[in-house]
Each structure stands twice: as C-alpha cells, then as structure tokens.
C-alpha positions as CSV (number, residue, x, y, z in Angstrom):
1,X,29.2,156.8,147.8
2,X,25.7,156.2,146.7
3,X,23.6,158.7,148.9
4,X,26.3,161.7,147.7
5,X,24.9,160.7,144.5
6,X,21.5,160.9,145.6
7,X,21.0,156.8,145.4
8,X,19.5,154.8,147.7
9,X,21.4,151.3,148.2
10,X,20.7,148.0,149.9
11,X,22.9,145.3,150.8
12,X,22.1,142.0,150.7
13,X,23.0,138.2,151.2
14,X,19.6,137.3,150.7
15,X,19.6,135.5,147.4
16,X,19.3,131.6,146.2
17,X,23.3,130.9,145.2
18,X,22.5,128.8,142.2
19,X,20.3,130.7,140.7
20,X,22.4,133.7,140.7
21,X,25.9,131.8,140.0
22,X,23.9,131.2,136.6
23,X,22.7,134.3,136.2
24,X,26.7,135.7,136.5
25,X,27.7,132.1,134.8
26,X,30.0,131.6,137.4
27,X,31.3,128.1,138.0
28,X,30.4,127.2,141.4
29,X,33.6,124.7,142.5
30,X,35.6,127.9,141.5
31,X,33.7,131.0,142.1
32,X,30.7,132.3,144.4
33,X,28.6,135.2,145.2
34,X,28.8,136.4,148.6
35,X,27.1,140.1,148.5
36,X,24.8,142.1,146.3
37,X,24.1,145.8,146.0
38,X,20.7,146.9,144.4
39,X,21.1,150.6,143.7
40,X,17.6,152.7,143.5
41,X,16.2,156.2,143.6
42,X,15.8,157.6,146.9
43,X,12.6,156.9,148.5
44,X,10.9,154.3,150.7
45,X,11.3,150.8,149.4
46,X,7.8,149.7,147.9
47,X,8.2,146.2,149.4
48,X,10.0,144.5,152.7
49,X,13.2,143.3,151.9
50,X,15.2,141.1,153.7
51,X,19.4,141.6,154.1
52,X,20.1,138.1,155.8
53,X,18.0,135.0,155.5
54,X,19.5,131.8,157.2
55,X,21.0,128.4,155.3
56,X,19.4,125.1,156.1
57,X,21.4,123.4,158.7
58,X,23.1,120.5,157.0
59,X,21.8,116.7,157.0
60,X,24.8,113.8,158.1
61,X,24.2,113.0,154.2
62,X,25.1,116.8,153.2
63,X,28.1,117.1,155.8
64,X,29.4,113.2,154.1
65,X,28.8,114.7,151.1
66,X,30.9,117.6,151.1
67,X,34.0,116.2,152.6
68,X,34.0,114.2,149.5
69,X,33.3,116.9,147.2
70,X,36.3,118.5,149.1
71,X,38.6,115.5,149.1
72,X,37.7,114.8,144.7
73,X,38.8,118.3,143.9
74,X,42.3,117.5,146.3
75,X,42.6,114.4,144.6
76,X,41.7,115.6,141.1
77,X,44.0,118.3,141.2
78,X,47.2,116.7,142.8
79,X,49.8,119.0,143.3
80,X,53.4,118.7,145.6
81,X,53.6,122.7,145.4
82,X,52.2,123.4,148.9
83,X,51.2,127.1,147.7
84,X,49.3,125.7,145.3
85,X,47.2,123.2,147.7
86,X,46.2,126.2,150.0
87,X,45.2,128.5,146.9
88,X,42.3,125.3,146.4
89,X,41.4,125.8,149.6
90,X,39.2,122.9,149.8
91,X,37.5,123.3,153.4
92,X,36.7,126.7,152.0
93,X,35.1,125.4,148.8
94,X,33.1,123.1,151.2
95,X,32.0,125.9,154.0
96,X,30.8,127.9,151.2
97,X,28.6,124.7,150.0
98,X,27.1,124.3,153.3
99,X,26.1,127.9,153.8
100,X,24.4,128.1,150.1
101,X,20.5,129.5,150.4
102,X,18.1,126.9,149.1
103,X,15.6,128.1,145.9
104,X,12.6,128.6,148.1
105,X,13.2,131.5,150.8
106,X,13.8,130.3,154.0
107,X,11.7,131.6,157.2
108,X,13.8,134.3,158.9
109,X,13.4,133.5,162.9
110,X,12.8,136.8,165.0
111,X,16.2,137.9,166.5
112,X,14.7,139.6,169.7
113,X,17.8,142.3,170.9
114,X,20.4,140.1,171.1
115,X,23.1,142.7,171.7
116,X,21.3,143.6,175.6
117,X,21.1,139.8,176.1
118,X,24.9,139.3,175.7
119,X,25.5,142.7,178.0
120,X,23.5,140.7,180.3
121,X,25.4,137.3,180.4
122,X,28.3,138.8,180.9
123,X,27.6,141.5,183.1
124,X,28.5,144.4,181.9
125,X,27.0,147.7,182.4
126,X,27.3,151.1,183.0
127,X,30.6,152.6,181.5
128,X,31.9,155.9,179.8
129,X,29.7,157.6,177.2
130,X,31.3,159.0,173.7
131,X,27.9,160.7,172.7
132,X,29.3,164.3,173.8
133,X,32.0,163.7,172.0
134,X,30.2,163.4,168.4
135,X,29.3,166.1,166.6
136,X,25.4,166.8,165.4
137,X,24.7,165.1,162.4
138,X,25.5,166.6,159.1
139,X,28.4,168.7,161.1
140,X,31.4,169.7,159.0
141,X,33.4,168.2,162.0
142,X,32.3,164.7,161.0
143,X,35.1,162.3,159.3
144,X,34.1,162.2,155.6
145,X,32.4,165.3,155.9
146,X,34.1,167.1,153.0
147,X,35.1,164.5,150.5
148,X,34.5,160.4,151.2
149,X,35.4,159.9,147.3
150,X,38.9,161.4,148.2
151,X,39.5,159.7,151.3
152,X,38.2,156.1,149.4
153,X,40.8,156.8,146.8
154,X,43.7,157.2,149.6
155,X,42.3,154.8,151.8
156,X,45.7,152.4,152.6
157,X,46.5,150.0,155.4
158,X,49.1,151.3,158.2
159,X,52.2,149.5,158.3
160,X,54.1,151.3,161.3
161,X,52.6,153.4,164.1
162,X,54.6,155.5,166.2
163,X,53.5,155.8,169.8
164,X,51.7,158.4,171.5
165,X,48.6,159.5,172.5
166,X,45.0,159.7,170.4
167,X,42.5,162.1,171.4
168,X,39.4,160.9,172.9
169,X,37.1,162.9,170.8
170,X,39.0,161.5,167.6
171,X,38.1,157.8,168.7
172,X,34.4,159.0,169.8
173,X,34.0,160.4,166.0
174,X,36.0,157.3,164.7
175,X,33.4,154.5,166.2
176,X,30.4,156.5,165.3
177,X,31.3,156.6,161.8
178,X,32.2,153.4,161.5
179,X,28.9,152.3,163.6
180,X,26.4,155.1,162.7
181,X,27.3,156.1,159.2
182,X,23.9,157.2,158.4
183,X,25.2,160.1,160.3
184,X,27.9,160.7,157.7
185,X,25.9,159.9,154.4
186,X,27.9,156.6,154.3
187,X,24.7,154.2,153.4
188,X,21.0,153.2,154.8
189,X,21.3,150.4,155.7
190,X,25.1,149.4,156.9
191,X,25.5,145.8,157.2
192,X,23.6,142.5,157.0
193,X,23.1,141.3,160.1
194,X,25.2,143.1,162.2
195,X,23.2,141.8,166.1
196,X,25.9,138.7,166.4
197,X,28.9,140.9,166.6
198,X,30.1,141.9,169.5
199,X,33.1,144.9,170.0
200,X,35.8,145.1,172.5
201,X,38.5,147.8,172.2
202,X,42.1,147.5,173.9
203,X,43.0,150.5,174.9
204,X,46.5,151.6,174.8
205,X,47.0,155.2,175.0
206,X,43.9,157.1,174.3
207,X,43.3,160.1,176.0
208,X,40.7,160.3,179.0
209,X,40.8,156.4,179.3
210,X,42.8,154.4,181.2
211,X,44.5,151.3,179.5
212,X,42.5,148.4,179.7
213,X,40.0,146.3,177.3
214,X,36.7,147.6,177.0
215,X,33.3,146.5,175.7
216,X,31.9,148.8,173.2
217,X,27.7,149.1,173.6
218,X,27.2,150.4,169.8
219,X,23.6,151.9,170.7
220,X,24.7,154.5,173.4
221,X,28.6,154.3,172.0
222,X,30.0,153.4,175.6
223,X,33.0,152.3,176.7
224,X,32.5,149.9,179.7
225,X,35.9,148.6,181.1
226,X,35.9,144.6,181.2
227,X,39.7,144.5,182.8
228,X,41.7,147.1,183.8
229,X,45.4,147.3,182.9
230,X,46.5,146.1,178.9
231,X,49.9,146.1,178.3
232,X,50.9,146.7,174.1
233,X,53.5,143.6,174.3
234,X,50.5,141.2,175.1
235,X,48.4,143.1,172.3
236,X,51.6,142.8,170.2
237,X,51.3,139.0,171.0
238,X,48.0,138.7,170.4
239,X,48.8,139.9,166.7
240,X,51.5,137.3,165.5
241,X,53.9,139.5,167.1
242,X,53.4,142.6,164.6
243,X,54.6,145.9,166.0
244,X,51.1,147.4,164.7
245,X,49.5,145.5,168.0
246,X,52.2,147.2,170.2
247,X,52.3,150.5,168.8
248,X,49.0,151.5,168.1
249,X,46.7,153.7,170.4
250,X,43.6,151.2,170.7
251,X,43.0,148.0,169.1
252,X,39.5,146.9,168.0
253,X,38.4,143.3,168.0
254,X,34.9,141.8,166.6
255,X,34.1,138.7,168.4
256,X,30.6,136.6,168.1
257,X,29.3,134.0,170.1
258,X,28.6,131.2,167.1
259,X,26.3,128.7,168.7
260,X,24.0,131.8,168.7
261,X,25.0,132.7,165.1
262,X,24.3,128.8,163.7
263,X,21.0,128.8,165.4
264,X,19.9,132.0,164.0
265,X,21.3,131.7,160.2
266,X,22.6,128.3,160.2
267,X,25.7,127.3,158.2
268,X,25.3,130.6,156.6
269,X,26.0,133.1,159.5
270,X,30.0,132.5,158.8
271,X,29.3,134.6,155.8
272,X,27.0,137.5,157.6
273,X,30.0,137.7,160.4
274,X,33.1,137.9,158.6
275,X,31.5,140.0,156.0
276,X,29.6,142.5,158.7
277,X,33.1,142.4,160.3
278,X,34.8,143.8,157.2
279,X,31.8,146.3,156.7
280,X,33.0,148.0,160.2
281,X,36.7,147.4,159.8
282,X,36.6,149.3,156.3
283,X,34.6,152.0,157.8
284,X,36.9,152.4,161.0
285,X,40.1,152.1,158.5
286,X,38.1,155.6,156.6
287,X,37.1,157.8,159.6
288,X,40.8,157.3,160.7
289,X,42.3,158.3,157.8
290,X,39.8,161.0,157.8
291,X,41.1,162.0,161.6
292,X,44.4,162.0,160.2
293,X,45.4,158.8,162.0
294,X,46.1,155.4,160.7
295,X,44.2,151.6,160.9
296,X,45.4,148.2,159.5
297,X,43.2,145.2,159.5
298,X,44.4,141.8,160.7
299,X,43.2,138.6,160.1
300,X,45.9,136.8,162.0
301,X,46.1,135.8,165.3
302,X,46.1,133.3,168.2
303,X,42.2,133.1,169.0
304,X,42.8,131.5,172.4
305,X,45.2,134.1,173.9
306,X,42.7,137.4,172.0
307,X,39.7,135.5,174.0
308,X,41.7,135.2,177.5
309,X,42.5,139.0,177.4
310,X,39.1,139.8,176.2
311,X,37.7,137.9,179.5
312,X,35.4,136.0,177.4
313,X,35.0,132.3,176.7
314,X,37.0,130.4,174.3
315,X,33.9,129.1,172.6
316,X,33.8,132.7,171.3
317,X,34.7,133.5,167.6
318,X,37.4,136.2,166.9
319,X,36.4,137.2,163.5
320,X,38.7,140.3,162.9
321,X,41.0,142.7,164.3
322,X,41.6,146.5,163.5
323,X,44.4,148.3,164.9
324,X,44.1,152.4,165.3
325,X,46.9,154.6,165.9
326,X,49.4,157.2,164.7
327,X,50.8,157.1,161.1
328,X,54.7,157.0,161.3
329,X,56.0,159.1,158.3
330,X,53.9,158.2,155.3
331,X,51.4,156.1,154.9
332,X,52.2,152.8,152.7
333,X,49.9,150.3,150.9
C-alpha cells in the first residue's frame, strides 16, 4: 500500500525489545513488539539499515532462568479452566524472552547464499521454469495490478475448494507476486530475512505439471520435481484431515532447516521464520484472490508425516502451510 502512495517503507526486527516496550509502555510478561514499519519519502535510504540482527544465544543461567519465569506466571495465575492455561501460554512468554535483542546492536554474521547451498545438499537441480509465464513488470496482467486496496479489503480465507484444474500461467503469476512483489508495487524490501526459508509445492492438479511435490528455486521461479506422484488424501492428511489439503490445486509449504537458522540469528530466528513465512503466505492468499482463485493458511499439522512427503529430514522445521485452489460458491471469512 505504501509505494501506491508514493512512500517508501522498511521492515524491520531490528530493534532493542526493552527499549521499545517502553517507548509503546507495553508490559513485557503480557505484550511484545515483534515488527516495525518506518514509512519515508521515496528515495535512497541516507544510511545502511539492517532488517534482522541475531539474539544472543542463551547462557545455562538464562535458559534456568526462564523456565522459572515461565513456571511463576503458571503458578501465580492458577487456573482449572484449561482454555484459560493455553491463552498464558507460558513456553511462549518464555521463547519470546530468549529471542529479545540486547541494548547494544549485535554483529550481523555474513549469510553467504544460503538458498544454492541447501539446492546443493539436497540435490536438486534443473527443473521447469515459470519465467515465461510472468508478465513484464508494471503489465496490467499482473495480480494487483488495478486495485491492491480493493483486493486487501476482500482478502478472506477459503474454506471449501472444489476440484479441478488451475492454470499454469495463474500459479506462475501467483508465486512471483508473492515472491517478487517489487514487480507489483507491493513494497521494497519484502521480508526480513527471508534466505532460511525454503518452498516446496504439492502439486495436485495444475495444469502442465504432473502431480508430485516440487521444490520451488525463488531466484529463477522453477519448479524442480523432488517425488513424483502426490495423492490429495495424504495432503488431506497432512493437514489434520481438512478437505482444503484434498481439494485444493497445489499446496505450498515453508520449511527451514533451524540449526542453520539458530547459528545465524540465535534464539531470535523463530521470530524472522514464522513472520517471513506469514509475509509470503499473505501475499500468496492476495495474488489468488486477485487470479480469481482461493488460499487458506494452516498452521496445523503433523510435522513428521509434511517432512516424509517433502523428502526432507525430520530435523527440518515446517513453519507454515498455504493451500491454493478453486473457490467453491462464495468465499467466507
């Protein structure tokens, strides 16, 4: 929304968490600030600025310390209402402790490409290319090409697909929005830290493709088949046994290898992937509404089984899930 109104915005996780929990006088064992947006005039930034910096990994002492923090708010707010006991969340309270920025800014570690190094371990390479399929930049054929304020208004979740068939060149212009969205006036600079996610689409009934799961290379937008052959009741499954895995036309997963992740941004780097993870998921959800198809997000399902169909190793995070595919009747929030 901010370059159609000619402002130039940067997204950041950046920032000491104490300082700026006092700044917003937020209580921290209640609230906390995951994300800022600085809007500016357009123009080059006058200074570097940094989008992810990484937490201190936690001392034994920290780690002690926290799982008593965590077990003093359960104890001081007893409760036999179970609802109320998950709303506390107190291994939440504590991961958002551990991955808190320190006052003096951290030294950010050189990444290196980290997306060719995972194509590497794993093998994969070569595949299908979707760069024919997507239109020049600044072409009216683009999803939010005409009005993104319209589409952000009716933006909803799917609840029911009905099956058949999505055209290839509608998923081609659906990834490259979501993953190039400089090309639709979407924002600058698109995530925070975006190198630790990988993408792997199951392909159901797309057109041109066979069904199988594929890894998606973001940089060249190509499909390269990890295992042929994807049947929608394992996808189904997968998702906690929700028709929307079955039914749709591809399913989208964001995985991330976190031993990589820790070392990079410490404790922090749970933060930077699920919220990167979103970034793309809410983008995705857009451009299909935009195509005139339909996307739900899930954030529910058995990590073990998505990591055996994916082909990769269990140590592997699944950090979300978004489900593409054709509306059935309206769509509902």
């Amino acid at each position: 929304m901010a370059p159609a109104l000619g402002l130039r915005v940067h997204l950041t996780a950046a920032f000491c968490d104490e300082r700026l929990e006092d700044v917003l006088r937020l209580e921290s064992g209640e609230e906390g600030a995951l994300a800022v947006l600085a809007l500016n005039t357009r123009g080059k930034p006058e200074r570097p600025h940094w989008s992810a910096l990484p937490s201190a990994p936690p001392s034994a002492e920290a780690v002690s310390d926290s799982g008593s923090d965590a077990a003093a708010d359960t104890d001081a707010h007893p409760s036999d209402d179970a609802d109320d006991a998950v709303g506390r969340a107190p291994m939440l309270l504590a991961l958002h402790r551990a991955s808190r920025l320190p006052p003096e800014r951290p030294r950010l570690a050189a990444a290196g490409d980290l997306a060719e190094g995972l194509e590497a371990r794993y093998g994969w390479t070569g595949g299908v290319s979707l760069i024919e399929d997507v239109p020049a930049r600044g072409s009216s054929r683009w999803p939010l090409a005409h009005d993104p304020f319209e589409a952000i208004l009716r933006r909803r979740s799917t609840r029911r697909f009905q099956r058949g068939q999505m055209r290839r060149a509608q998923l081609a212009r659906i990834l490259a929005a979501a993953y190039a969205p400089e090309n639709i006036g979407l924002s600058e600079q698109p995530s925070l830290d975006r190198s630790h996610l990988m993408t792997f689409i199951a392909v159901l009934s797309v057109e041109g493709f066979e069904p199988g799961v594929y890894y998606l290379a973001p940089h060249g937008l190509e499909m390269r088949l990890v295992r042929p052959g994807c049947a929608p009741e394992a996808v189904q499954y997968l998702c906690l046994g929700q028709e929307l895995g079955g039914d749709a036309t591809a399913v989208v997963f964001h995985t991330a290898d976190l031993a990589d992740a820790v070392r990079a941004f410490g404790d922090r780097a749970y933060r930077y992937l699920h919220l990167d993870a979103g970034l793309l998921g809410e983008r995705l959800d857009l451009a299909a509404l935009s195509e005139g198809c339909g996307a739900s997000g899930i954030g529910g399902f058995f990590d073990d089984q998505v990591t055996d169909l994916l082909g990769i190793p269990r140590e592997q995070a699944v950090v979300y899930i978004t489900t593409l595919g054709l509306p059935a009747g309206s769509v509902e929030e």
